[in-house]
C-alpha positions as CSV (number, residue, x, y, z in Angstrom):
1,X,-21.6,6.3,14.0
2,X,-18.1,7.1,15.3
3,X,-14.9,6.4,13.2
4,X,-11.6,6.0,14.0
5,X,-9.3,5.9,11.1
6,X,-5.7,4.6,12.4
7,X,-2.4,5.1,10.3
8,X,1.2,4.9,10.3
9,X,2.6,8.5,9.3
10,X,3.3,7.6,5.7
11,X,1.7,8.6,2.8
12,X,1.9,5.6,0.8
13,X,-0.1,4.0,4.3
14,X,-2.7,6.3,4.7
15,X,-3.7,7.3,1.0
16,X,-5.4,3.8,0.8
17,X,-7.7,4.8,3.6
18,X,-9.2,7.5,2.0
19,X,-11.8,6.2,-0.1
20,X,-13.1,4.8,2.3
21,X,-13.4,7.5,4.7
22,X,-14.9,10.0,2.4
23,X,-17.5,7.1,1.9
24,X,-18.1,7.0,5.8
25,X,-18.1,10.9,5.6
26,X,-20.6,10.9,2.9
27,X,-22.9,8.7,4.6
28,X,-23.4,11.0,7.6
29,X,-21.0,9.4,10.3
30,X,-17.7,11.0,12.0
31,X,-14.7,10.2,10.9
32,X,-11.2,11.1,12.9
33,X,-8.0,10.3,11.4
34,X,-5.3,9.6,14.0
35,X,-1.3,9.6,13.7
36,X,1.7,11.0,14.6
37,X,1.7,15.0,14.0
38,X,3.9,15.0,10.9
39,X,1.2,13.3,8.7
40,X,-1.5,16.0,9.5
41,X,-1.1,18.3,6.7
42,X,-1.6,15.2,4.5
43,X,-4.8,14.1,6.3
44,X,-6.3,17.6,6.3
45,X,-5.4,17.9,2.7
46,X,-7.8,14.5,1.9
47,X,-10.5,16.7,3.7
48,X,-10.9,14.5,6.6
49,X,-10.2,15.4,10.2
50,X,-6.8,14.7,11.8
51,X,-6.1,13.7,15.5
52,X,-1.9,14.5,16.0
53,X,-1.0,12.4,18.4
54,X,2.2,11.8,20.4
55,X,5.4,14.0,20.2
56,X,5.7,16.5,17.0
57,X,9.2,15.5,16.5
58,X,8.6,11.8,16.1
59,X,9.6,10.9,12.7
60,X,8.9,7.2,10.9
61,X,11.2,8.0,8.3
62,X,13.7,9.6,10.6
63,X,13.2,6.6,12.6
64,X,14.1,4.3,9.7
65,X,17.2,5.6,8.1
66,X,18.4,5.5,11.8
67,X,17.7,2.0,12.2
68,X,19.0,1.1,8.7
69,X,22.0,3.0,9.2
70,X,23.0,0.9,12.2
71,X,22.4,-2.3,10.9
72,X,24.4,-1.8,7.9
73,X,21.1,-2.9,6.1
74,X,20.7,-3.7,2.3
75,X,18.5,-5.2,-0.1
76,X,17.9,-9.2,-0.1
77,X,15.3,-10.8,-1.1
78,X,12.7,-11.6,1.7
79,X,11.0,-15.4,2.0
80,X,8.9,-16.9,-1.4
81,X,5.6,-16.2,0.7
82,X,5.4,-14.0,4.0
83,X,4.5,-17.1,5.6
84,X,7.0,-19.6,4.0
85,X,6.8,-22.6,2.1
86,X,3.1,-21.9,1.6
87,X,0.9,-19.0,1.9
88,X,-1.4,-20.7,4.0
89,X,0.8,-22.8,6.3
90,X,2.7,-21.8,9.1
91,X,5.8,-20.4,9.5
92,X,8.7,-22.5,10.6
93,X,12.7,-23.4,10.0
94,X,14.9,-21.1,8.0
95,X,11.5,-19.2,6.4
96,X,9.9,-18.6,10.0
97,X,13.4,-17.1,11.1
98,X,13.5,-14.8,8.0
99,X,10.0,-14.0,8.2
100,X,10.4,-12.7,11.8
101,X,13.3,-11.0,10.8
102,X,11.2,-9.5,8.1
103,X,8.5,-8.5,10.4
104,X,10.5,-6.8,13.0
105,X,11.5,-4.4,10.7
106,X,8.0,-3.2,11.8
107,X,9.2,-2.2,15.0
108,X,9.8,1.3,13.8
109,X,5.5,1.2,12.5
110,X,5.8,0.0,16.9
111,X,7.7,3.0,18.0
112,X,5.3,4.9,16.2
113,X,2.3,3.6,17.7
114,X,4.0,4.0,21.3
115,X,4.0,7.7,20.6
116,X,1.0,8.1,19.5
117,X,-0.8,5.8,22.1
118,X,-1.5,7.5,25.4
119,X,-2.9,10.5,23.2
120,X,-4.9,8.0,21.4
121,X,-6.5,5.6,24.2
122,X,-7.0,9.5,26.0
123,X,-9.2,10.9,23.2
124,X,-10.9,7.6,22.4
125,X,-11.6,6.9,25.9
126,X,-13.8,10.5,25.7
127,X,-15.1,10.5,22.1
128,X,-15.8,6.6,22.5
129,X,-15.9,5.0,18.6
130,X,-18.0,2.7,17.6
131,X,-16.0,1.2,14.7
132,X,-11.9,1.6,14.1
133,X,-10.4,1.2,10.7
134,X,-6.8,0.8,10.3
135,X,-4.2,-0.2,7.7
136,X,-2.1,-3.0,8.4
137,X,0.4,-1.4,10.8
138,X,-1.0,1.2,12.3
139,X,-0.9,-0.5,15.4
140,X,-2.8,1.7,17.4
141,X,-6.2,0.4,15.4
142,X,-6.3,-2.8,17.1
143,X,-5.0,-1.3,20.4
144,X,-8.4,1.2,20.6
145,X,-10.9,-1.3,19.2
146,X,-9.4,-3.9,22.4
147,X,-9.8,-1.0,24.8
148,X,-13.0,-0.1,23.7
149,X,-14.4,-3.1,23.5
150,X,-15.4,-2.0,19.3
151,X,-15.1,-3.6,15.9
152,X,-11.1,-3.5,14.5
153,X,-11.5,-3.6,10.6
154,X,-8.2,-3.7,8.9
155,X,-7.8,-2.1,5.7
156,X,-5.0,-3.8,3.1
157,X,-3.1,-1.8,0.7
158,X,-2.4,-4.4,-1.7
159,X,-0.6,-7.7,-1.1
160,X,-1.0,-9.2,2.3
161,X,2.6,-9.6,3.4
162,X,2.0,-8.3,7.0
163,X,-0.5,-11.1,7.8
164,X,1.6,-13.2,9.4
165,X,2.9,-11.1,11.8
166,X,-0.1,-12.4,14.0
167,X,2.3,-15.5,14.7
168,X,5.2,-12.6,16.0
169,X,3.1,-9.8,18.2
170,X,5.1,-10.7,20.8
171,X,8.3,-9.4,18.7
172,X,6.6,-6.6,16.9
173,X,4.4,-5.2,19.8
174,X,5.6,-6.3,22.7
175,X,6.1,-2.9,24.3
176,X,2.9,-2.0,23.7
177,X,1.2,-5.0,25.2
178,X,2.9,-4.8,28.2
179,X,2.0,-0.9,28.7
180,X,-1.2,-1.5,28.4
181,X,-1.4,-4.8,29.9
182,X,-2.5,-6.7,27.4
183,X,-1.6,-10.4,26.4
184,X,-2.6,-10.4,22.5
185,X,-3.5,-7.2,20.2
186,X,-4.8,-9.1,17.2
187,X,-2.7,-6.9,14.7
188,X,-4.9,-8.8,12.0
189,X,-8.4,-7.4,13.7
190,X,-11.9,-8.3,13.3
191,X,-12.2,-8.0,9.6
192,X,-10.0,-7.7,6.9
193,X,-11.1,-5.3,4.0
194,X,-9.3,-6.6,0.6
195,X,-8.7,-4.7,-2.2
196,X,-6.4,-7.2,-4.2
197,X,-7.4,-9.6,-7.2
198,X,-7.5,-13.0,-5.4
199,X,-5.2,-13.8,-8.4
200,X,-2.1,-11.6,-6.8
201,X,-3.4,-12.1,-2.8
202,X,-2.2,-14.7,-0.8
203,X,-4.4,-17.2,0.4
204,X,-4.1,-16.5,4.3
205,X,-7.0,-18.1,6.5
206,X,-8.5,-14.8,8.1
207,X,-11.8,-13.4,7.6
208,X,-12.0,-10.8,5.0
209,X,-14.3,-9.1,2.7
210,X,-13.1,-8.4,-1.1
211,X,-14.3,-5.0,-2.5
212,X,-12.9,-2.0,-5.1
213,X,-9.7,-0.3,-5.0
214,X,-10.6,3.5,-5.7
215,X,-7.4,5.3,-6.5
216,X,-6.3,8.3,-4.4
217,X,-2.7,9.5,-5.1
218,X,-2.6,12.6,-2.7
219,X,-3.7,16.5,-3.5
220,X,-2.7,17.1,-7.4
221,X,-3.7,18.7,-10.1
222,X,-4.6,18.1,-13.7
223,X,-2.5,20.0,-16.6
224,X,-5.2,21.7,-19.6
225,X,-4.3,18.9,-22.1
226,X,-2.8,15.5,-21.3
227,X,0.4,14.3,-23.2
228,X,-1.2,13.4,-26.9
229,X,0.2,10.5,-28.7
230,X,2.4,10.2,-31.1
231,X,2.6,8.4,-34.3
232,X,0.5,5.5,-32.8
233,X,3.2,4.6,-30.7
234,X,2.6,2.1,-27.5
235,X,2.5,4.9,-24.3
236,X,4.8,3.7,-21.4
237,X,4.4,5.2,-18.0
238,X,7.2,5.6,-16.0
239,X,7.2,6.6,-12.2
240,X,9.0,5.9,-9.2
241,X,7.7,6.4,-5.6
242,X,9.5,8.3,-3.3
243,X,10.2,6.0,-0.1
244,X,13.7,4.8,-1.3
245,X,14.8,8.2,-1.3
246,X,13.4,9.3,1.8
247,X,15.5,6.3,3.1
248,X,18.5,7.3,2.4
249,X,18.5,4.9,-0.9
250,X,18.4,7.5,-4.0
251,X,20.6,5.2,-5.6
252,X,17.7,2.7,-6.1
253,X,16.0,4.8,-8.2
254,X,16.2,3.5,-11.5
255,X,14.2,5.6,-14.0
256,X,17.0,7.3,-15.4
257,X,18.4,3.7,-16.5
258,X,14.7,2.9,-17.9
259,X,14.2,6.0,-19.8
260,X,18.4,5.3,-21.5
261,X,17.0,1.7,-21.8
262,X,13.5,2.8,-23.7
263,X,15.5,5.9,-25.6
264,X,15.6,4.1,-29.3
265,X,12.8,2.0,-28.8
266,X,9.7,2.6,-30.9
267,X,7.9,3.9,-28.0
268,X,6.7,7.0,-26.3
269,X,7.8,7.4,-22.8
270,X,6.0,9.5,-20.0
271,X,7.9,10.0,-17.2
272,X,5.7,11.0,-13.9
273,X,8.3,11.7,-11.1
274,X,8.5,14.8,-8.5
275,X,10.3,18.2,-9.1
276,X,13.4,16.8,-6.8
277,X,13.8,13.4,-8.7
278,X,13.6,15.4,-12.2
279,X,17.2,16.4,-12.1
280,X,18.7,12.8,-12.1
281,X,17.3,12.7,-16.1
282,X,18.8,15.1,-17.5
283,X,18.2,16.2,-21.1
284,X,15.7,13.1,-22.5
285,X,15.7,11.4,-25.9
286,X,13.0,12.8,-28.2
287,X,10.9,10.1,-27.6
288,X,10.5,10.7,-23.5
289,X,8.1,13.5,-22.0
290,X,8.1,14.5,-18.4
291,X,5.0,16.0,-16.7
292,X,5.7,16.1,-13.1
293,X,4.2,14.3,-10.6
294,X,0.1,14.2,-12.0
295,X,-2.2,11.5,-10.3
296,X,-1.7,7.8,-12.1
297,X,-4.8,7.2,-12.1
298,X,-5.4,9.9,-14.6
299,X,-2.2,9.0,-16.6
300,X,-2.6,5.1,-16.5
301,X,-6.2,5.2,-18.7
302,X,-4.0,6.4,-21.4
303,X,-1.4,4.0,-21.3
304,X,-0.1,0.8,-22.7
305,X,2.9,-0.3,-19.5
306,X,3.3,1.3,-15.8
307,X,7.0,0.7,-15.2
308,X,7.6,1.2,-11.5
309,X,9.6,0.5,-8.5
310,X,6.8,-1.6,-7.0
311,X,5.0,0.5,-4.4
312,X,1.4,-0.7,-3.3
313,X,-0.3,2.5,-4.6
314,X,1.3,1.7,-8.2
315,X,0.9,-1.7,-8.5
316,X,-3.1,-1.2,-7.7
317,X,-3.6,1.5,-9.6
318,X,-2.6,0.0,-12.9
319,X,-4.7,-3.1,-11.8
320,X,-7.6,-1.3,-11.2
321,X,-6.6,0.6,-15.1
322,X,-6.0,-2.9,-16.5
323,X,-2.4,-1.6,-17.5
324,X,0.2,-4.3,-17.4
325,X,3.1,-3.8,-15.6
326,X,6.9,-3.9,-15.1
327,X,7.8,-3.6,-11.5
328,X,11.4,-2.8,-10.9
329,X,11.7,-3.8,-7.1
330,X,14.5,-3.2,-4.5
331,X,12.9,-3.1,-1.0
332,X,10.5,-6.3,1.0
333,X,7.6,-5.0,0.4
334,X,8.3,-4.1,-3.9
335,X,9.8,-7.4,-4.0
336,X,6.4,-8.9,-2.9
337,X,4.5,-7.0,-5.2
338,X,6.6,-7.4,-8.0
339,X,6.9,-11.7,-7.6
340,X,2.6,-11.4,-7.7
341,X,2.3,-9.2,-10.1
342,X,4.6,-12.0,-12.9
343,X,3.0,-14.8,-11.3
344,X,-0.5,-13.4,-11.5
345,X,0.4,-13.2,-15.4
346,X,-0.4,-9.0,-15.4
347,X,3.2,-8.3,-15.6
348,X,7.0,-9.0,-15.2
349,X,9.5,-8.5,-12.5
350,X,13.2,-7.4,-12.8
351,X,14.6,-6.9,-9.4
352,X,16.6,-3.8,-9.1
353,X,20.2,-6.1,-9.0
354,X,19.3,-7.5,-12.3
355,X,17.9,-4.3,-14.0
356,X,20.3,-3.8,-17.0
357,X,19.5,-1.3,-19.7
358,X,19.1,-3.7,-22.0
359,X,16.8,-6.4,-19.9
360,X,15.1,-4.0,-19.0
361,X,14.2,-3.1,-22.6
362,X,13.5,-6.5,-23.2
363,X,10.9,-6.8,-20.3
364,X,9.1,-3.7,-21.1
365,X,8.9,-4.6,-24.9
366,X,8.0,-8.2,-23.9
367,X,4.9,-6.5,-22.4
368,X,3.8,-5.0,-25.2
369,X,4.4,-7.3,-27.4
370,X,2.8,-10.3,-25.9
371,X,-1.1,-10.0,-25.8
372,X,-1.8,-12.2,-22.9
373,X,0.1,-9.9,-20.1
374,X,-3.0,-7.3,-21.4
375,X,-5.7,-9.6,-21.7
376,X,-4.8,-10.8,-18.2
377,X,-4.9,-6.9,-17.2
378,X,-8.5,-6.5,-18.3
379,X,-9.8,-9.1,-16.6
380,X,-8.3,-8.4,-13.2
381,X,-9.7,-5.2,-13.6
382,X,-13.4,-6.5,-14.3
383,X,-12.6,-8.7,-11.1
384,X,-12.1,-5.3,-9.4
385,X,-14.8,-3.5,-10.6
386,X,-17.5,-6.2,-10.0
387,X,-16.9,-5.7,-6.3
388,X,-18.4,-3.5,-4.0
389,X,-16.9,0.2,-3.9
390,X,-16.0,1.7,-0.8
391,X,-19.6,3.4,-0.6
392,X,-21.2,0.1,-1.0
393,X,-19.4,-1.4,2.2
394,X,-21.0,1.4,4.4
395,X,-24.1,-0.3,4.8
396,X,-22.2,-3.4,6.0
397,X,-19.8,-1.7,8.3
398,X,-23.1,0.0,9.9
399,X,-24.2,-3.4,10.6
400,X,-20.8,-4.7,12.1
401,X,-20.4,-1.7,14.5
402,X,-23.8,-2.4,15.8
403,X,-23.5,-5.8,16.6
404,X,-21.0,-5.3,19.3
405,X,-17.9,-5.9,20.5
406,X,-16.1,-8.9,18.6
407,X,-19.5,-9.4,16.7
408,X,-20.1,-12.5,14.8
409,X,-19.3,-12.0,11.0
410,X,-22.0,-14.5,9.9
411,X,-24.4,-12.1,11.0
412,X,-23.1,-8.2,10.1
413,X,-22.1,-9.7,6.8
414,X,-23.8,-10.4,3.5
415,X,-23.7,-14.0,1.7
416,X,-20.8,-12.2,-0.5
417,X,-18.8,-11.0,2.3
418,X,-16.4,-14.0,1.1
């Protein structure tokens, strides 16, 4: 089987995709991963074959600060649900025109996929896939699996706040429709492939199949010895992703205010942030450790509370660790994550505006204190691991691809697929 693995040229987009790729890889079948040329070294890193497509100077994050730049753009808080009123309604009134607002921001995920998409339809045309995966804007996914008449499986980071944008191609996509003549894409595709506890997902009426988030944080390496404890002390984990800066927004990054906030509390700290973000510190209390930028996965099975900007990668790894959380969001998509993660009962969230030294001390040591935030923990994570693993899914995804074109669910799927 031929695999098309489609993604926006992010990290933080593509590192979900991996799992499941090496899974694919591991079964016997091909596996190409296509997007714009900046992402390659990234892809090639994971060990998986990269297709660069479109111009080497097209830049998403370039592409961003640009667009943020010119509309003066700052932080507010995006609709209750990405739909509205309710996650499984439709959009309308004052939440309809704030979630299309919302979703154009996409565009720039759009202009990526234009760049990338006469390179794209050219190779697949030739190397002909049977099966396309793609996260949830890598817009060129659906665009291939139309063409080529294949299966379209969309693959979720976290939180479906991009759902919706079904109701809006015509806003998010429309230059690519009309270069390729198409009236609907169907960003959502075939399938939906869910990683999230149903307990932080909304409910959106699509088909989908639940299974395991595996972690993969990028190429890393593992120090001799982790951090040991210290007195018995509760462990915090602090880290921050890196998107905010590479938008132009250091000043979002908080850590340095949680690690002042944390400094006489009867804790140990570990602070997991890159060699550039390291600096903003300074010298730390006697209670804080920094050791660079190592997998979370690793770190989180030692730890008591991930406090975090928000980012999808975070948020599911300490899910799939059973490590409460305190998510510290600023941007859409981390204020999304961080309103599920404290209604879900795993954690708390203090957006960025409100984030105080001292409430944020109070959140994290609420966390700790309170039992039910970790019982809650371990049992999203036995949700998690109950569910089929990337591996698991190949079997079924065999079975979709050779179906056909727009195949019928009910009969490439298991009883469980639900």
């Amino acid at each position: 089987m031929r695999v098309l693995a489609a993604t926006w040229d992010m990290p933080g987009h593509f590192n979900p995709l991996v799992p499941l790729c090496w899974a694919l890889r591991a079964a016997g079948h091909e596996v190409v991963v296509v997007s714009n040329p900046g992402l390659t070294p990234a892809i090639t890193q994971a060990g998986l074959t990269a297709l660069p497509a479109g111009s080497p100077s097209f830049d998403s994050y370039a592409a961003l600060r640009e667009q943020l730049a010119a509309r003066s753009w700052r932080p507010v808080p995006p609709p209750a649900t990405p739909t509205g009123s309710t996650p499984t309604g439709s959009t309308a009134g004052d939440d309809g025109d704030r979630t299309r607002r919302r979703l154009h921001g996409f565009r720039t995920a759009a202009d990526s996929a234009l760049a990338q998409a006469d390179d794209v339809v050219a190779f697949a045309g030739k190397w002909r896939p049977d099966l396309v995966l793609f996260e949830p804007v890598a817009f060129v996914g659906p665009l291939v699996g139309k063409l080529c008449g294949v299966p379209a499986v969309r693959v979720l980071w976290s939180v479906d706040f991009t759902g919706p944008m079904a109701e809006f191609e015509q806003d998010v996509v429309g230059e690519l429709l009309e270069r390729f003549d198409l009236a609907e894409l169907g960003v959502n595709g075939d399938l939906t492939l869910d990683p999230c506890p149903a307990a932080l997902q909304y409910d959106l009426d699509l088909p989908r199949r639940r299974f395991r988030f595996v972690p993969y944080n990028g190429a890393s390496v593992l120090p001799g010895q982790p951090a040991p404890r210290r007195d018995g002390r509760p462990r915090v984990c602090l880290t921050w992703g890196t998107s905010q800066e590479r938008l132009g927004f250091a000043h979002m990054m908080l850590a340095p205010r949680v690690v002042a906030a944390l400094a006489e509390a009867p804790v140990e700290v570990v602070v997991a942030v890159t060699d550039t973000q390291r600096p903003a510190f300074g010298d730390l209390p006697a209670n804080v450790v920094a050791i660079g930028r190592l997998p979370l996965d690793a770190l989180l099975r030692d730890c008591d509370v991930l406090v975090q900007q928000g980012g999808a990668g975070g948020t599911m790894t300490a899910l799939i660790n059973g490590v409460p959380q305190l998510v510290v969001p600023h941007m859409p998509d981390e204020i999304f994550h961080g309103r599920q993660v404290e209604q879900s009962g795993v954690g708390r969230c203090l957006p960025g505006a409100e984030a105080s030294e001292q409430a944020l001390r109070e959140h994290a040591m609420t966390l700790l204190a309170e039992p039910g935030y970790r019982a809650t923990a371990h049992r999203l994570r036995e949700e998690l691991l109950a569910r089929p693993t990337p591996a698991q899914l190949v079997p079924e995804l065999e079975r979709l691809a050779s179906t056909g074109p727009r195949a019928s669910l009910e009969r490439a799927f298991l009883p469980s697929h639900v």
